[in-house]
N, C-alpha and C positions, 0 to 999 in steps of 0.2 A: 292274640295273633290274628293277623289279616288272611284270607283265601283268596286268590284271585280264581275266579272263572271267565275261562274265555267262551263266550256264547258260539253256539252251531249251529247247524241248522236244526229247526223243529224244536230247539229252546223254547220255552217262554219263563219269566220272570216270577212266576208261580211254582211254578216247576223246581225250579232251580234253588227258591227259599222253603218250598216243599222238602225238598230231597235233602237240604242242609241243616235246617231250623226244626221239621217237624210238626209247622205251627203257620199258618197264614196271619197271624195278625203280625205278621213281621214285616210284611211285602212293601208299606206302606215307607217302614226305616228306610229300608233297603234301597230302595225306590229314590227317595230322599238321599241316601246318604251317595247314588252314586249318580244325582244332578237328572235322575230321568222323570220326565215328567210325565209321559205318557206309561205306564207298566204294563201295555198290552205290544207297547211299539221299542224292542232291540231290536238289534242287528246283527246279523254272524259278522264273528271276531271281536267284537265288542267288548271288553275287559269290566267284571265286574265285583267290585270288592264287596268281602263277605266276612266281617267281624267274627268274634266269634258269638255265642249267645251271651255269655257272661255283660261282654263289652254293652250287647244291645241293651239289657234289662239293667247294668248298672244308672243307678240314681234316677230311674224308672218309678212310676207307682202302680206299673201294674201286675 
């Protein structure tokens, strides 16, 4: 199951896979998975999908 988060103000992208995942070495999927290239640079209202954990670490090796 997917999460959408709509970004606010005073978000940032750390924050937000913080407060979900638990775990920074996520930031990078995430990052990835929703086309942002920059992970220091959202935008309020910005839509951002959020797998669940399962989803990320499937067919993973880490």
């Amino acid at each position: 199951m997917v999460e959408i988060h709509t970004v606010v103000a005073g978000d940032t992208l750390s924050e937000i896979v913080m407060k979900k995942y638990g775990d920074l070495k996520f930031l990078r999927k995430i990052a990835e998975l929703n086309n942002i290239a920059n992970p220091d640079l959202i935008r309020v209202g910005q839509k951002i999908s959020l797998p669940s954990r399962s989803d990320l670490t499937a067919g993973s090796s880490a």
